[in-house]
Structures are given as C-alpha cells and as structure tokens.
C-alpha positions, 0 to 999 in steps of 0.5 A: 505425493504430487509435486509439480517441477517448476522452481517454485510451485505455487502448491501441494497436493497430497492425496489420501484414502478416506478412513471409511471404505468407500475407495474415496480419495480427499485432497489436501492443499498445503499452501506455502508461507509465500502465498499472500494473506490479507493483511491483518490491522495492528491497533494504534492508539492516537491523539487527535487535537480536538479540532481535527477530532471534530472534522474527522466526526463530521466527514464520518457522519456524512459519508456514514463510515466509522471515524477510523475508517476516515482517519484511515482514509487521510493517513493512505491519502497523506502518504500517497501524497507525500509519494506523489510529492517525491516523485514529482520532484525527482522528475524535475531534478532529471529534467533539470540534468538533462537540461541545456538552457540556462532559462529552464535550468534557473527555473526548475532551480527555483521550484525545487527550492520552493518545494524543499523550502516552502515559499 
C-alpha cells in the first residue's frame, strides 16, 4: 500500500494483482470523506403569492429555464444582496471610527440610520 507523507494526502492507492493471470496489476483510488462532492438539491416546497407566481412564469418563458430554476436564481440573488448589504455597512461603520471630522462622522451617522431604519 502506497501512502504519500504529507499531513493529509489527498488519496490512496492500493494496487492488486488481477484475478486472471496475466501479471496485470489495477489501481484503486480510495477518496477521503474531505474531498468535495457536488452538492445535491433538497426539495422544498413553497407558497408563492399568485402575483409573484405570475412573474416568476413570465421570466421562465422568456429566458426559456424552469420556473425553479428562476426561483432559484432570485433566492442566490436575494442573498447575495443581503451580503453585499452587510458588508456595505460594516465598511461605513469602519470609516465611521476611523473618522476625525465631525461633518463626515454625522454623515455617515445618517446613512447607517437610513440603512437600519429605511427612510
């Protein structure tokens, strides 16, 4: 059995002679539980209002996809935004403590309240 010495090899390989006899030797790769698999979808059922439904139909008509895949597509796009949001504000808060004029530092005041309270 082959091992390789790094702290964590990326694979075995144990090598056996073949059943018949022609001297022929196969390889088995043995993959560890830490190498990525593809992800595999869990179904979810939802309620969609029967406005949104409509909308959601209309884009998978005209981009011709499944209505999943669309409702799909605006859930990764509603969470990239949420993300994109955060770091936003985090961002304004640093610049905020890192701030020496009181000008900026009421300004930036008021655009964290107008992102945490809406306008």
């Amino acid at each position: 059995m082959f091992q390789s010495r790094d702290a964590s090899p990326p694979l075995r390989i144990r090598l056996r002679k073949s059943g018949r006899d022609f001297g022929a030797f196969w390889c088995v790769v043995v993959y560890y539980n830490a190498m990525t698999r593809l992800e595999r979808p869990i179904r979810q059922s939802i309620s969609l209002p029967h406005r949104i439904a409509r909308h959601v139909h209309a884009i998978a008509r005209t981009r011709k996809i499944s209505a999943n895949r669309v409702v799909v597509d605006l859930i990764e796009a509603g969470i990239e935004a949420r993300e994109a949001e955060k770091r936003r504000f985090f961002a304004l808060a640093d610049r905020m403590a890192e701030s020496d004029d009181p000008v900026e530092r009421q300004g930036i005041k008021e655009e964290l309240a107008r992102m945490t309270f809406g306008d």
